[in-house]
N, C-alpha and C positions, 0 to 999 in steps of 0.2 A: 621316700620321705618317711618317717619314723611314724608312729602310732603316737599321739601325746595325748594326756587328759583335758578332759573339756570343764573347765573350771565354774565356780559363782553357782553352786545349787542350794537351792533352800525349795525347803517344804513348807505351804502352805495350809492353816486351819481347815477344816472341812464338815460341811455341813451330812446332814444324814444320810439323804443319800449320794453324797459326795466321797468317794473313799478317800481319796487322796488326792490333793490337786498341787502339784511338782512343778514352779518356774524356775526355771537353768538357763544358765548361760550368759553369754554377755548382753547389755543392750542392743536392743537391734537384732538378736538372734532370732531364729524361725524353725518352728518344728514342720515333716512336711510330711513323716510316713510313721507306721506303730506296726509291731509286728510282736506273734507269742509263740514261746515253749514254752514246755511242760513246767521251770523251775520261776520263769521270769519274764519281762516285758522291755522290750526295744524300740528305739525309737532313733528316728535319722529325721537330719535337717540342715543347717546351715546358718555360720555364724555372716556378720554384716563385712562387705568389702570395706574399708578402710584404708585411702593409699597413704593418709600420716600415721595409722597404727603401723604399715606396714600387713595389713592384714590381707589375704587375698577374696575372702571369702568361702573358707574351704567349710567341706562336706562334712560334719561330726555324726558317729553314729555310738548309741548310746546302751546300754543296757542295766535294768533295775530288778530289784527284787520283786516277786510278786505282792508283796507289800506297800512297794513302790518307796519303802524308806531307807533301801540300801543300795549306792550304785554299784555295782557291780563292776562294770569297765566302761571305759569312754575314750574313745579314740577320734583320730581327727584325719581328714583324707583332701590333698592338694594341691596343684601348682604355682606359675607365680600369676596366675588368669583368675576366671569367678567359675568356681561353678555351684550346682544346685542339686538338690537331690530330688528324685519324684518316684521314687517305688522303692519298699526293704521288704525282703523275705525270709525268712529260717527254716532250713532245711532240717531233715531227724537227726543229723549231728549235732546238732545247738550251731551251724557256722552262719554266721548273716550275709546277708546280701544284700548291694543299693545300686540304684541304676541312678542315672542322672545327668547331668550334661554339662561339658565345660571350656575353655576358651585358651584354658592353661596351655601350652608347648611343653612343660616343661611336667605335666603331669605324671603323678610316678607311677608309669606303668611297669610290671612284672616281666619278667625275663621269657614267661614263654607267651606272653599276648598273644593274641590274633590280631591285633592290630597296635603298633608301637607310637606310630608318630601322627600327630593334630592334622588331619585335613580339612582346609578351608581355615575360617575362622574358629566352628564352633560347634562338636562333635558329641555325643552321647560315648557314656563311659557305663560300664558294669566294673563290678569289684565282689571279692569273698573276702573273709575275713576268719580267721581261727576261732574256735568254738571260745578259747580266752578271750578273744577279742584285743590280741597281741603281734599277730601276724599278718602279712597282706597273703593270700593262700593264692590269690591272684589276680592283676585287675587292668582292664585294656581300653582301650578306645573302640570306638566304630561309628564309622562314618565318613560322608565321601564330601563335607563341604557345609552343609547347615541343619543340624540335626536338634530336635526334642526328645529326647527321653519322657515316657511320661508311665509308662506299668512293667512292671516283672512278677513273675512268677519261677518256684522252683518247682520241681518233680522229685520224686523217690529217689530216682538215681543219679539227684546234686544237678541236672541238667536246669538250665538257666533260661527264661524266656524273657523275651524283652522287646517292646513295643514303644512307639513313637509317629514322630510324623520327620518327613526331610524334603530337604526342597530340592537338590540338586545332586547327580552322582554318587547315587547311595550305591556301596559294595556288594550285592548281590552273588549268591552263587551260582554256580553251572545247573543244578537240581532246582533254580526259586519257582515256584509257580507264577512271578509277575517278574519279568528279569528289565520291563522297562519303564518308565512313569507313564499314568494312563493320558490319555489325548484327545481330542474333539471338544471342547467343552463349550455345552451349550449354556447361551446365557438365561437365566431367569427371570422374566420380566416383571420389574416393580421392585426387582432389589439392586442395588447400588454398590455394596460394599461386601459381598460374600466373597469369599477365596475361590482365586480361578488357578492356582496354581499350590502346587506340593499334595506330595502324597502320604499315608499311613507306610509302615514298615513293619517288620514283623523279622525276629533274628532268632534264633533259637542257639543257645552254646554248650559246647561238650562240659562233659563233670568235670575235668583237668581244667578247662577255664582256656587250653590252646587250642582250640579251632572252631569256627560257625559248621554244625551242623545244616541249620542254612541260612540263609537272608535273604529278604525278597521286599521288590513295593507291593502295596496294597491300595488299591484306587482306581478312580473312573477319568474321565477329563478334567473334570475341575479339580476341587480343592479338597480336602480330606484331615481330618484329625482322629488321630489314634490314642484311646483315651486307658484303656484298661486289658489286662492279659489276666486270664487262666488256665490253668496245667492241666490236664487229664494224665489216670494211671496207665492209659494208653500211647502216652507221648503225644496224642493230637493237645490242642489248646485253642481256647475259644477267646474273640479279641472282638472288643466293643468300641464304636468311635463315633464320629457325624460327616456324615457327606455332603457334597452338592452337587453330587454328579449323577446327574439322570442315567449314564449309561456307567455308573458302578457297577462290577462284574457282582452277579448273583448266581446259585444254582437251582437248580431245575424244579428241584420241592422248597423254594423259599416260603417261607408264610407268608412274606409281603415283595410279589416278585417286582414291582413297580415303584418309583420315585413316587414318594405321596405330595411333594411339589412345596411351596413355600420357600422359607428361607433354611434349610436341608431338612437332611431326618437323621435319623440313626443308624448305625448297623451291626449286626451281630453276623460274626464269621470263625466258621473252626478252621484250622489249617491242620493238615494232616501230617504224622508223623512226620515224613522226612520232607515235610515244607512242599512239595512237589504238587500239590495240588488245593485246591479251594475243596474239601470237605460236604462245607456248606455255608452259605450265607445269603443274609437277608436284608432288604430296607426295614425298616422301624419307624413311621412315623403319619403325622397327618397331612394336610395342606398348609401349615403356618411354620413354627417353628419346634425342631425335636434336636434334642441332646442326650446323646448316652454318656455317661463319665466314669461309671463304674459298674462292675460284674463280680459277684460272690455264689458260689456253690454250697448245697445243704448237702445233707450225707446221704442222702439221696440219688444226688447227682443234679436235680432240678436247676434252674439258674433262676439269677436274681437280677436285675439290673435297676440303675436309678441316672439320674439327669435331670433331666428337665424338659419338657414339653408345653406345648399349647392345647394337644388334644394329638392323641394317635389314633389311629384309621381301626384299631382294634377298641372294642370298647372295654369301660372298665369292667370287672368282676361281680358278680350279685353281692349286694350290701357293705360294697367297698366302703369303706371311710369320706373319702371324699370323690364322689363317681365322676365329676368333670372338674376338667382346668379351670377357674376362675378367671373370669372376664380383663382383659388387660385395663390399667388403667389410664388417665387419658395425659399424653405428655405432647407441651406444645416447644417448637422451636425453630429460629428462623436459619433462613439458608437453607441449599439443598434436603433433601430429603435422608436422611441415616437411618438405619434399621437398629431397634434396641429390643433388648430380651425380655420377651414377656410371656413365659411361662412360668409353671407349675412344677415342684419337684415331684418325684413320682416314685414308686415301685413297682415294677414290672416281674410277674413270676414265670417262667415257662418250664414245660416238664424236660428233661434231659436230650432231647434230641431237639428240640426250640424247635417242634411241628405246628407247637399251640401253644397259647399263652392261658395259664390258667387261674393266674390274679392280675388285678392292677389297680392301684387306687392313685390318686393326685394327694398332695399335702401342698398349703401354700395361700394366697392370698393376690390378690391386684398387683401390676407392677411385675415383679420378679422373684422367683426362688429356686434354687438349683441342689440338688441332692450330687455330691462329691466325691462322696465313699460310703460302704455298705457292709454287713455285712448279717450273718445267721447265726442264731444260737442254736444247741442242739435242737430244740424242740420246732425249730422250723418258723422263727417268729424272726423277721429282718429286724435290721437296725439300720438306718440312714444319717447322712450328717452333712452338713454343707452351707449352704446362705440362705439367707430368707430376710424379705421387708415386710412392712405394714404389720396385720395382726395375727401374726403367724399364727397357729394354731398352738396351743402349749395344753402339758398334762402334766401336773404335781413338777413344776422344774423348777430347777435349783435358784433359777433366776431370769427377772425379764428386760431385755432390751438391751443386757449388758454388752452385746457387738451384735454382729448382723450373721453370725454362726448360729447354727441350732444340730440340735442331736434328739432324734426322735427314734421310737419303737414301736414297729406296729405287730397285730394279733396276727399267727400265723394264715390266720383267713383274709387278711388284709384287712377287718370290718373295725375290727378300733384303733383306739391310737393309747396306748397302753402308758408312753411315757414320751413326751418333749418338751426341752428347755432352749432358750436362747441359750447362748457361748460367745465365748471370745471366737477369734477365728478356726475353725475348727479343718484343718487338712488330712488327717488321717482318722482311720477306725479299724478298732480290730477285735470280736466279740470273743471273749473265753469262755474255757467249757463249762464253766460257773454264772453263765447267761450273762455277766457283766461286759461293761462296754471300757474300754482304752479307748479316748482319745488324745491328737494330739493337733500344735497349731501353736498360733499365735495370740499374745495375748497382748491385749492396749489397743489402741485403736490407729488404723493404717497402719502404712510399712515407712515407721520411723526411729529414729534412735531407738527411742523407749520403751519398744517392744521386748516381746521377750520369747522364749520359747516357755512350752508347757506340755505336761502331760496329766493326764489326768483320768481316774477310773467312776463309774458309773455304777450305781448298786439301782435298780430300778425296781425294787420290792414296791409293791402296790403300798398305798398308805389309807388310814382309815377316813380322812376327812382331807382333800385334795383344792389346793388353793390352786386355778390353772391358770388366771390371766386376771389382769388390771387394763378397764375398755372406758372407752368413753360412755357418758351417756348421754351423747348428741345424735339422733337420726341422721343427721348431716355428715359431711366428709370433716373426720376429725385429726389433728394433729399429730404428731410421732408422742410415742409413749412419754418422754420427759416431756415434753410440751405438755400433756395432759396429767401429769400427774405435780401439781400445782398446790401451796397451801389456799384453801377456802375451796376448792374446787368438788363436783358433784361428781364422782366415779362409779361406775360397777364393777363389782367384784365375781368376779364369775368361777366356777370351780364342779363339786362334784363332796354331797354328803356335807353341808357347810350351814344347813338349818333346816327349818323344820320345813315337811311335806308341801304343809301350805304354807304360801305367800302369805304374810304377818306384817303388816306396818309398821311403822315404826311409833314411838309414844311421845307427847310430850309432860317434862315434870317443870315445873319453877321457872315455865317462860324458856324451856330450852328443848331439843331435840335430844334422847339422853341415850346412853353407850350402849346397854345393852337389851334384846328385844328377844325374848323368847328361847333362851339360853344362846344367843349370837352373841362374839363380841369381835371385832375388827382392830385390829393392834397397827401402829403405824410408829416403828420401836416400841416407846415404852407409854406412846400415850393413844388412848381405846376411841374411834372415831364414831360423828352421830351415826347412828342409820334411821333409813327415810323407810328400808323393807327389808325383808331378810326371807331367802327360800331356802332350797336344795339345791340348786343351782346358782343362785343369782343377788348379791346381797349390794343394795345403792347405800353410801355411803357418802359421808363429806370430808375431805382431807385436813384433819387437823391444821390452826394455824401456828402450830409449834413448828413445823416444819420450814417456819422463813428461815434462811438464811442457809438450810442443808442442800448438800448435793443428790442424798442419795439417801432412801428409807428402805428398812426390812418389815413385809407388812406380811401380816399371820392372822389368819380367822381363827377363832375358839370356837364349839359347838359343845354345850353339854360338859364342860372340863376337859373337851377331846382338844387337841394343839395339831393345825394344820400344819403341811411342812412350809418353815419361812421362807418368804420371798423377798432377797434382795433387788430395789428397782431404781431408777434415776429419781430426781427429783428437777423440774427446772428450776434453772433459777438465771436466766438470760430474759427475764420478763413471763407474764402470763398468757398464755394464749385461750383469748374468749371461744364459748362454744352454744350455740344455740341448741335451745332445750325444748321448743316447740314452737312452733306460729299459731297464732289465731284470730281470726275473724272480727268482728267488731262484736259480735254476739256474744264472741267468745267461744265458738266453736272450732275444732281444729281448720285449719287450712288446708285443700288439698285442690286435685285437679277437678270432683265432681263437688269441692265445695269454695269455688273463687272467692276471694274479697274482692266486693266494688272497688274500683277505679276510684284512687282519691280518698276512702274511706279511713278511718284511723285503724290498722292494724296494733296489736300486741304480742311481743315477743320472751320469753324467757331465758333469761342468759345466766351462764355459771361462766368464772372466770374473769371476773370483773376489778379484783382484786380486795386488798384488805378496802374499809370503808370509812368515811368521818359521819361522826366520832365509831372507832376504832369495832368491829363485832367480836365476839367473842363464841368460840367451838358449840354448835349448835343452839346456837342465839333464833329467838321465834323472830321475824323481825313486824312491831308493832309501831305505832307514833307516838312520836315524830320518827319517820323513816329517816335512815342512815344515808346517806348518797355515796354516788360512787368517787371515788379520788379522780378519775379518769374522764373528759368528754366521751359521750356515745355521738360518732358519725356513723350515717347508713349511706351510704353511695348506692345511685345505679348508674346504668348508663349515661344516662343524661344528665348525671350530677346530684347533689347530694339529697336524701328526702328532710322531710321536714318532722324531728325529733321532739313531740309533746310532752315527755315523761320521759326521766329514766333514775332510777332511784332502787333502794332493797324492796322485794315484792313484800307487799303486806300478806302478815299473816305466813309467811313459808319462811323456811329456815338459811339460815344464814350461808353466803354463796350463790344463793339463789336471786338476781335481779331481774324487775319489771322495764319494758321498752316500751314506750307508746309511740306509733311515728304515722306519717301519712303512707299509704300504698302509693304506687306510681299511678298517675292517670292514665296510660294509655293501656288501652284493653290486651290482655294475653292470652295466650291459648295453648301455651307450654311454660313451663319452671324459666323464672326470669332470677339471674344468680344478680345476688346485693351481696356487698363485702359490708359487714360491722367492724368499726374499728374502735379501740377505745384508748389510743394511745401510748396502751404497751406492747399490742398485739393487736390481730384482727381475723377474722374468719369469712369466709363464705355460707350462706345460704339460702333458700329458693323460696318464692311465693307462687300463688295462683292468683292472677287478677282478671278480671274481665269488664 
């Protein structure tokens, strides 16, 4: 099949430290791997199956200038099946390389393959491609029946490594260290849905691209994934994945010779030069749940690894960034029991021979976050990329909440977190010798038409006044970022260098809460929002109501004439979601466990989120009487049905956004947090009291 060009690129604007952000391709297209030389930046992926396009779904691999404004060549790789692409490499010739897996028959393999023709259904493919990016140099199958493709790597001398998982009949050589699927698999009790079958693989291919130097399984009894390969100048190669098999083959100086138990761990394995033997390797993980997904080396030789974890058996580093896994959060559902991911993405450092691990820090939040891909700048400082929910952590990023992708960068010591943004979906990364970051992925939301592929570079220069994230400022468990960023609504603005030392109040002038307080001002586009306080970290704010009817705001703190970097964010606009802003007592003192409200007594509540009001408030409006009322009924439900609602109106005297709740407590005594939903009929929330 011919080499053809991969059409529909445009470049899009880019923010400061955005260098270039590049969507190609058709609809539905998908970026999946990013690879560099010295002149320029590669990228491979996959356009959408289409059987009335006629489309099969073939493999495109890309290459641009390091500018990222000139394509260079674009070629396309296919049969008449689907396949996918999941690892590219460039060797010192400038020739690319893509591993990936495909279903095709009809695939066009090269005249000297090591393997010509489709076994089974659905086989993993490797390919070369001329330093033009004109020629196939050569490109074959392997596999014995159902294979993943998922990492490669090259060596100095063009030799090929290539890693996966297969279920059945994989082509092994006479020399493999593992020549047969592993066996006995004990089950794990308390899990339900873990893989009791397929193994990791491990292939290594000559420079000519015609013959396996070797192939072999990799695995215990159960079930195994093979996540990532690296090349050593020695020809060994080191291969990271997740097991579940307690009797996964380890060696004798493993760091962690034991299954840490749970729902699997990780593992890190070199295979030695001529594949003949297990090297070395090790488990990686705790009692719960560990994932390795990627591996990158410093010029050192050190390793790096990232995944996702709940807690590994190793602990973190002195003054890691984030020293443990975050607490999972709480998901209910009926029918049997299913196992769901909830860890922490991470970076794991270990010195060259992976005797000891000599960083590790967690990044992440409740729920789930997984680190995808990695990689090192010269100076020894990781980069991570992957998924992340809730309130991921962010530093000066481009942007928040805009998909469930993030790309971050941590301090060589692991101790800060230097630079991260949310992203569209982000699948590849690949750091240049210019400390900047390539990524690439998908952009829009899910895998549908209107997706696109993307590439996009990353200038992560520190900035003098750092806008890091947009939070609620409800104590309580709060909504997703567009839910909370609402017109009329009470936010924090959180950052780094954003006002002054001390915490400063905010002012009132002419009956209003006014824009700016001690050289702060908080921009939301083009119109500057009240603030309630203003620090060096932490600035409460009210979300302009210019904002009805938009989908999405760019909001930038001013400090001193200093311009923080902008932050594009959602806006909802599917209704408002209320958020309680405190409880109290009848005294009017906080609520808590050593200070109950009476059974029965009238509690007061503070709510943001309430919506516009009649007659109508206006951007930091004091609110005096006659009070404004809310558009909306307030109900408080408990368990036993609904309580009884005295007041609910704009709180006097506070600023606008801000409403008062007066309701009855429950009568029957408590002696732990008793959850009440408020609801106000466009939205509703959860919150907790003390009663006794």
């Amino acid at each position: 099949m011919p080499l053809v060009l991969f059409a529909s690129i445009a470049a899009m604007a880019a923010d400061s430290a955005l260098v270039f952000d590049n969507r190609f391709g058709v609809s539905g297209s998908a970026a999946t791997a990013v690879a560099l030389d010295a002149q320029g930046v590669y990228v491979a992926g996959q356009r959408p199956f289409s059987p009335i396009a006629g489309s099969s779904g073939d493999v495109f691999i890309n290459k641009w200038n390091a500018a990222g404004n000139q394509l260079i060549y674009s070629a396309s790789l296919g049969g008449n099946g689907t396949e996918r692409v999941s690892g590219l490499a460039v060797d010192a010739n400038n020739s690319a390389y893509v591993v990936g897996t495909t279903s095709s028959i009809t695939f066009p393999v090269t005249a000297n393959a090591f393997q010509k023709s489709l076994n089974g259904t659905v086989n993993a493919f490797v390919a070369k491609l001329s330093a033009d990016g004109k020629q196939l140099v050569y490109a074959s199958l392997l596999g014995g029946g159902s294979e993943q493709a998922t990492g490669l790597a090259v060596d100095s001398s063009g030799a090929a490594y290539v890693t996966g998982t297969t279920l059945t009949n994989f082509p092994v050589t006479a020399s493999a260290f593992q020549k047969t699927p592993g066996a006995n698999c004990t089950a794990q009790s308390g899990y339900f849905n873990y893989p009791r079958t397929g193994d990791a693989f491990v292939a290594k291919i000559s420079p000519d691209g015609g013959s396996l130097v070797y192939a072999s399984y990799l695995g215990g009894g159960c079930g195994e994934y093979s996540s990532g390969i690296a090349a050593n100048a020695d020809g060994t190669a080191w291969v990271v994945g997740s097991t579940f098999s307690p009797n996964f083959p380890v060696t004798a100086d493993a760091l962690q010779p034991v299954f840490g138990g749970g729902f699997g761990d990780g593992f890190l394995v070199r295979i030695s030069a001529a594949g003949d033997r297990l090297a070395y390797s090790t488990f990686l993980g705790g009692n719960d749940y560990d994932q390795i997904n990627a591996i990158a080396r410093d010029i050192s030789g050190n390793l790096y690894l990232t995944g996702s974890s709940a807690g590994f058996s190793q602990p973190a580093s002195p003054g890691a960034f984030q020293p443990r896994a975050t607490t999972p959060c709480v998901q209910f559902s009926l029918g049997p029991p299913v196992f769901s991911v909830d860890g922490n993405a991470f970076v794991m450092k270990l010195n060259p021979t992976a005797a000891a691990v000599t960083g590790l820090t967690y990044i992440g939040s409740p729920c789930s976050s997984s680190g995808g891909a990695i990689g090192v700048d010269t100076a020894g400082a990781p980069w991570i990329a992957g998924f992340g929910y809730g309130s991921f952590p962010m530093a000066t990023p481009l942007e928040l909440q805009a998909g469930t992708g993030f790309i971050s960068k941590f301090s060589s010591d692991l101790t800060q977190l230097l630079f991260a943004t949310s992203f569209d979906t982000v699948n590849g990364l690949a750091v240049g010798a210019d400390g900047m970051a390539y990524v690439a992925g998908t952009a829009g939301q899910g895998y549908s038409a209107s997706t696109q592929a993307y590439l996009a570079k990353i200038d992560p220069a520190p900035v003098p006044i750092s806008l890091d994230n947009v939070l609620s400022a409800s104590p309580f468990p709060s909504p997703t970022q567009a839910e909370m960023l609402a017109p009329g609504k009470v936010i924090r603005v959180v950052g780094r260098g954003i006002g002054p030392s001390v915490r400063t109040p905010g002012l009132i002038s002419g009956g209003a809460v006014i824009t700016s307080v001690a050289g702060v001002t908080v921009m939301f586009d083009s119109t500057p929002a009240p603030l309630l306080y203003v620090s060096s970290t932490e600035i409460g704010c009210i979300v302009p109501y210019s904002l009805i009817g938009h989908t999405a705001t760019t909001v930038q703190v001013t400090y001193n004439g200093v311009a923080s970097n902008p932050v594009p964010i959602p806006v909802s606009t599917a209704g408002i979601t209320p958020e309680v802003l405190g409880v109290y007592n009848s005294d009017f003192s906080p609520n808590s466990a050593s200070n109950p409200a009476k059974a029965g007594s009238i509690v007061t509540l503070y709510l943001t989120g309430g919506g516009q009001t009649v007659p109508a408030s206006f951007d930091g409006e004091v609110y005096g009487p006659p009070l404004p009322q809310l558009s909306q009924t307030i109900v408080i439900q408990a368990e036993g049905g609904p309580l009884t609602v005295t007041f609910a109106a704009a709180a006097y005297g506070l600023a606008d956004g801000i409403f008062q709740v007066n309701f009855q407590a429950p009568t029957n005594a408590l002696n732990s947090p008793d959850g009440l939903t408020l609801s106000t009929g466009i939205g509703s929330t959860n919150f907790w009291i003390f009663v006794q």
